[in-house]
C-alpha positions as CSV (number, residue, x, y, z in Angstrom):
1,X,-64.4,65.0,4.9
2,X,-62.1,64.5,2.0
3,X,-58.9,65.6,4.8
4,X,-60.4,62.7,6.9
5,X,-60.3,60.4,3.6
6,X,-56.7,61.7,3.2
7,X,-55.7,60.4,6.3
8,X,-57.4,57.3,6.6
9,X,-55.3,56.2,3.1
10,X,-52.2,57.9,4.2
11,X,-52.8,55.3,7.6
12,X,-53.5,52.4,5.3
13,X,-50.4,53.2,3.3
14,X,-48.0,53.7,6.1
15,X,-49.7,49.8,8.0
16,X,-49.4,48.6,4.3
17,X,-45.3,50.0,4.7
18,X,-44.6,47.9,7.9
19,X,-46.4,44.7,7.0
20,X,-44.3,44.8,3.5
21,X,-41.1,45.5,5.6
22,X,-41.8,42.7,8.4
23,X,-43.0,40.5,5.4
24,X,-39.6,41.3,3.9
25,X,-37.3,41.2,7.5
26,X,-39.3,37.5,7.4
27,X,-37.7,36.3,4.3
28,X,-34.4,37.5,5.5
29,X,-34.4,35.3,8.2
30,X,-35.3,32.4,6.4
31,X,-32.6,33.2,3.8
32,X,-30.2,33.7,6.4
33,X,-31.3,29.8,8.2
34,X,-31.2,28.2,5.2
35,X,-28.0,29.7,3.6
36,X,-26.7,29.1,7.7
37,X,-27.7,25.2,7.2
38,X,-26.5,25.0,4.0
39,X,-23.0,26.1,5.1
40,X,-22.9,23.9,8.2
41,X,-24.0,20.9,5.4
42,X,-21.3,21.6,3.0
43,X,-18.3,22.0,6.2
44,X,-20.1,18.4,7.1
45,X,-19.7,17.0,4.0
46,X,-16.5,18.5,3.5
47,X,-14.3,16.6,6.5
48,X,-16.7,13.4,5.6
49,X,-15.2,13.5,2.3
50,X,-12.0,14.9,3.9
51,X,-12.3,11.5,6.3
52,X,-13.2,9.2,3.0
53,X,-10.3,10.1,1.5
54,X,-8.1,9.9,4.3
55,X,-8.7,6.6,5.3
56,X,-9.6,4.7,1.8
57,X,-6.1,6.7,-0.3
58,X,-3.9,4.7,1.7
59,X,-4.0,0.7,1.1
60,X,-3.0,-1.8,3.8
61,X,-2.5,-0.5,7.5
62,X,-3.3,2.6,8.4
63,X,-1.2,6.0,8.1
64,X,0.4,7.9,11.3
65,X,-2.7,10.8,9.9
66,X,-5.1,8.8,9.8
67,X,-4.2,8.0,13.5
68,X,-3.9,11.4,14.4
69,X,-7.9,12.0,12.8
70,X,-9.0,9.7,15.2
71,X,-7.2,10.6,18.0
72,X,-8.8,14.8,17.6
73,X,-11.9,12.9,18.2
74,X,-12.7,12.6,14.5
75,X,-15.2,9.8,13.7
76,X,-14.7,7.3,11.5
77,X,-17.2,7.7,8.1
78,X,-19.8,5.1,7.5
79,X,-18.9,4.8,3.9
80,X,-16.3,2.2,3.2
81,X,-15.0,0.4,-0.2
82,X,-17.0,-1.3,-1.9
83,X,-15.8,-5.0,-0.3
84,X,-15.1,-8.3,-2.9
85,X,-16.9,-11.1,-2.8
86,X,-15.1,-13.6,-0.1
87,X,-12.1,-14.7,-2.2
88,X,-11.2,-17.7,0.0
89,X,-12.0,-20.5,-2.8
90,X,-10.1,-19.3,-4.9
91,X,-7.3,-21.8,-6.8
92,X,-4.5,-20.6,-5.8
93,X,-5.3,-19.2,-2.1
94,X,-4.7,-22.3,0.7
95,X,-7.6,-23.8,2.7
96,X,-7.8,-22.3,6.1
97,X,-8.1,-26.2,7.4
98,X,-4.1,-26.3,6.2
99,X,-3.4,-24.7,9.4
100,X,-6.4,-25.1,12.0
101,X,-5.1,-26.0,14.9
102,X,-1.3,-25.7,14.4
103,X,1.7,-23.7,15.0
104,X,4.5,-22.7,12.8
105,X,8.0,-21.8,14.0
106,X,10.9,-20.5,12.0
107,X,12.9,-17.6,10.8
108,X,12.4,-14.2,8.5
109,X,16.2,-13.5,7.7
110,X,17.0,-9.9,6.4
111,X,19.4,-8.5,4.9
112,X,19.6,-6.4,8.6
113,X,19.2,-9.8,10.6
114,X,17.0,-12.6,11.6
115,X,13.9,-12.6,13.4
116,X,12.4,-15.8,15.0
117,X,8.7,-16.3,14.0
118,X,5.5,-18.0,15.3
119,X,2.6,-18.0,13.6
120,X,-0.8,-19.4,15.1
121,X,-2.9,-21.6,13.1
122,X,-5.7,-21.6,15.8
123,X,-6.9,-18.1,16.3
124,X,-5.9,-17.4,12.5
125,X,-5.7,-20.4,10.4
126,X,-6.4,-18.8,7.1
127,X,-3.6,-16.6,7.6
128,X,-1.4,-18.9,8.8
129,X,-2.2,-21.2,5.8
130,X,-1.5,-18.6,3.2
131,X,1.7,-17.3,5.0
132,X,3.2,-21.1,5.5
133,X,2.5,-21.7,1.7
134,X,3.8,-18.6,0.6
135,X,7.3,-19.3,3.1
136,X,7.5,-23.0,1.3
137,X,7.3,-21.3,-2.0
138,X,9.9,-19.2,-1.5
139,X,7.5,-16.0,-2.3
140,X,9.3,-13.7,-0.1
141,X,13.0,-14.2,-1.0
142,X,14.2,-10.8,-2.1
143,X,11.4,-8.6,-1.3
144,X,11.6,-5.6,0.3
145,X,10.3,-4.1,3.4
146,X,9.4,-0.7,2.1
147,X,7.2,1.2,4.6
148,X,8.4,1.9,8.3
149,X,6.8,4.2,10.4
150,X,8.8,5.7,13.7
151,X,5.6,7.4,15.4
152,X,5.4,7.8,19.5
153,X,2.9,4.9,19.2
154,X,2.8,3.8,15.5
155,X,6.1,1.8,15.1
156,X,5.5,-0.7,12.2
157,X,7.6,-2.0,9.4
158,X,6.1,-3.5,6.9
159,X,7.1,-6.5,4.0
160,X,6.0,-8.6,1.2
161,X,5.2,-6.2,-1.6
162,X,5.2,-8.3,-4.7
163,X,6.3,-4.9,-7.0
164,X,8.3,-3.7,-3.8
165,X,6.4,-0.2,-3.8
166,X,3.4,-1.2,-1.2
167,X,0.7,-2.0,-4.1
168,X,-1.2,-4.9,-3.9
169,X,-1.4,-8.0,-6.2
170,X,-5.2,-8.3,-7.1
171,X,-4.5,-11.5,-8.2
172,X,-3.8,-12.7,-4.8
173,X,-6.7,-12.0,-2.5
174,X,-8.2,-13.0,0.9
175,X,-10.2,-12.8,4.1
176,X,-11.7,-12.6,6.1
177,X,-10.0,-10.8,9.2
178,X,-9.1,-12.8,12.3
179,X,-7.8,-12.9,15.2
180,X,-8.2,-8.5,15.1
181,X,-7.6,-7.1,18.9
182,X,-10.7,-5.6,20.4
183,X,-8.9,-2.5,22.0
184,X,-6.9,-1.6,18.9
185,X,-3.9,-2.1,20.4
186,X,-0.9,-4.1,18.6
187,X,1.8,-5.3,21.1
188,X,5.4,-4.8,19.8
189,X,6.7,-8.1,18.7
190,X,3.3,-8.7,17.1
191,X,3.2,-10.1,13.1
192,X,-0.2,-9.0,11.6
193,X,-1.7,-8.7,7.8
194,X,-1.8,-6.0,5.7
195,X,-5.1,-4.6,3.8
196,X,-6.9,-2.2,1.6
197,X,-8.5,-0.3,4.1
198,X,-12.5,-0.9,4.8
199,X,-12.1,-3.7,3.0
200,X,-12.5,-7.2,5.0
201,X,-11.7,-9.3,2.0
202,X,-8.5,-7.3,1.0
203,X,-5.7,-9.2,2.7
204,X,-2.9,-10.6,0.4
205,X,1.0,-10.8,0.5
206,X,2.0,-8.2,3.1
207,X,2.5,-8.2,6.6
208,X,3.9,-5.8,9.0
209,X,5.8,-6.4,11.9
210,X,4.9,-4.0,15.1
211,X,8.4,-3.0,16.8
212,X,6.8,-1.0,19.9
213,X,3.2,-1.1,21.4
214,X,1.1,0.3,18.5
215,X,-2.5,1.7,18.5
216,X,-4.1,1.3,14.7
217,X,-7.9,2.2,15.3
218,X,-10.4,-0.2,13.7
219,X,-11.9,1.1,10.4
220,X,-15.4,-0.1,9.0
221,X,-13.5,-3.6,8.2
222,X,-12.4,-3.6,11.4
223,X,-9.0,-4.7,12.8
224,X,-5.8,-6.5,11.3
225,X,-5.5,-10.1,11.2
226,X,-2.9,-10.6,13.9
227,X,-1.1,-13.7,12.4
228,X,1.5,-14.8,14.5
229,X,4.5,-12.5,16.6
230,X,8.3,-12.3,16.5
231,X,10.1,-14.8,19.1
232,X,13.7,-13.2,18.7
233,X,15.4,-10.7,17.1
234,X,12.6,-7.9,17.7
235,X,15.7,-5.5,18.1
236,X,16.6,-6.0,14.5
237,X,13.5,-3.9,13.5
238,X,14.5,-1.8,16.2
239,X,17.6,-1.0,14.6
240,X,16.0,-0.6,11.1
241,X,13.7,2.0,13.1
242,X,16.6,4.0,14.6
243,X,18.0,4.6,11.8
244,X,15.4,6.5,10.6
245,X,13.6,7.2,7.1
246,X,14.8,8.0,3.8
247,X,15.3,11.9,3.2
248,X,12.6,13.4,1.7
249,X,9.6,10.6,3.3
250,X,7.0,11.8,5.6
251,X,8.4,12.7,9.5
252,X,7.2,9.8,10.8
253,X,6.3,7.3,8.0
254,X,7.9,6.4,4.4
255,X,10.7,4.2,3.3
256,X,13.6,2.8,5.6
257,X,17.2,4.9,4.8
258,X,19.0,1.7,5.0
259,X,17.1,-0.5,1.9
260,X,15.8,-4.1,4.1
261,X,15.1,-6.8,2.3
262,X,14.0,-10.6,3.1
263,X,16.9,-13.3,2.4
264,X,14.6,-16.1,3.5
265,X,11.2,-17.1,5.0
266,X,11.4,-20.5,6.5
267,X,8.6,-22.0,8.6
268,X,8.0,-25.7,9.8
């Protein structure tokens, strides 16, 4: 009796054993899931953030990366800047109604050459306002053009920097976008407006003048107020473009080698 009392215990122990061991292979498993998720949520989080700060360290037009992101098949992030309220009224920013319905003609002299100019008051009349009263004030004489990029299809070079380093003056805001194409894709000889990215209400001073058929992908703003487009002279930008970058700059995007800066900004 007492050998058949051994046994039965030593059987209880030994079931006692493997439900403890499955109970603990059980535990494992969940461990291993979670910590599995966990991982896959932090890499998530990681090119999100990556993403953010891609697309929001850069103001105005997008950057020849940031290009390259979307092109891999990376999507854009939801999150965008926090967007200003519509700074249109203000004092010192013209009423889109200056231009509504009319076209501007004239000339952006460099120091490189001179570009004939359009600008369309009816698909963009708040751009065209601010860019006709910022020509008859004589805003742009002696800026520089400091950013050019030289990408297979990213060819931009872009102006009207108030310090001359690409920052913009916060004192001199606008929107809303206009006139942005659907398809993302900016036709060389195109004149278009320069903002903070995600940021509708960002425009200001800068514009950037496309010198080859350029893709810029829309952000959560959306496109760039396409403003007007360059008549004659497109080959002066050209030039600028050949030339190349200032040693030192990105491969495809960073300062021009030869310094370009506007003479004059006429429009009638």
């Amino acid at each position: 009796m007492a050998a058949s009392s051994r046994s039965a215990r030593e059987a209880k122990r030994r079931v006692q054993q493997m439900e403890a061991r499955r109970a603990l292979r059980r535990d494992q498993d969940k461990r291993r899931k979670r910590d599995n998720l966990l991982a896959v949520s932090a890499g998530a989080g990681a090119i999100a953030l990556a993403l953010v700060l891609q697309l929001t360290v850069f103001s105005s037009n997008p950057t020849e990366e940031e290009v390259a992101a979307v092109q891999e098949g990376l999507a854009s992030p939801s999150a965008s800047a926090t967007p200003t309220a519509d700074p249109t009224n203000a004092a010192n920013i013209p009423k889109p109604d200056a231009a509504a319905g009319k076209t501007f003609t004239g000339e952006l002299k460099l120091n490189r050459g001179t570009l004939g100019v359009e600008l369309d008051g009816t698909k963009a009349p708040q751009a065209a306002a601010v860019f006709k009263s910022l020509a008859d004030q004589n805003f742009y004489n002696g800026l520089n053009c400091h950013r050019l990029t030289t990408a297979e299809n990213f060819g931009v070079l872009q102006c009207g920097s108030k310090s001359g380093n690409g920052s913009s003056d916060p004192s001199y805001v606008w929107g809303p976008v206009e006139n942005a194409p659907t398809d993302n894709k900016y036709p060389a000889g195109t004149i278009a407006v320069a903002r903070t990215s995600g940021n509708a209400n960002s425009n200001g001073t800068q514009f950037f003048i496309v010198y080859k058929d350029t893709v810029i992908p829309a952000d959560a703003a959306g496109g760039y107020t396409v403003v007007g487009k360059v008549t004659s002279g497109l080959d002066v930008v050209s030039g600028i473009a050949a030339a190349g970058l200032k040693p030192g700059e990105s491969a495809t995007d960073g300062a021009p080698v030869e310094p370009v800066t506007i003479d004059s900004f006429s429009l009638k």
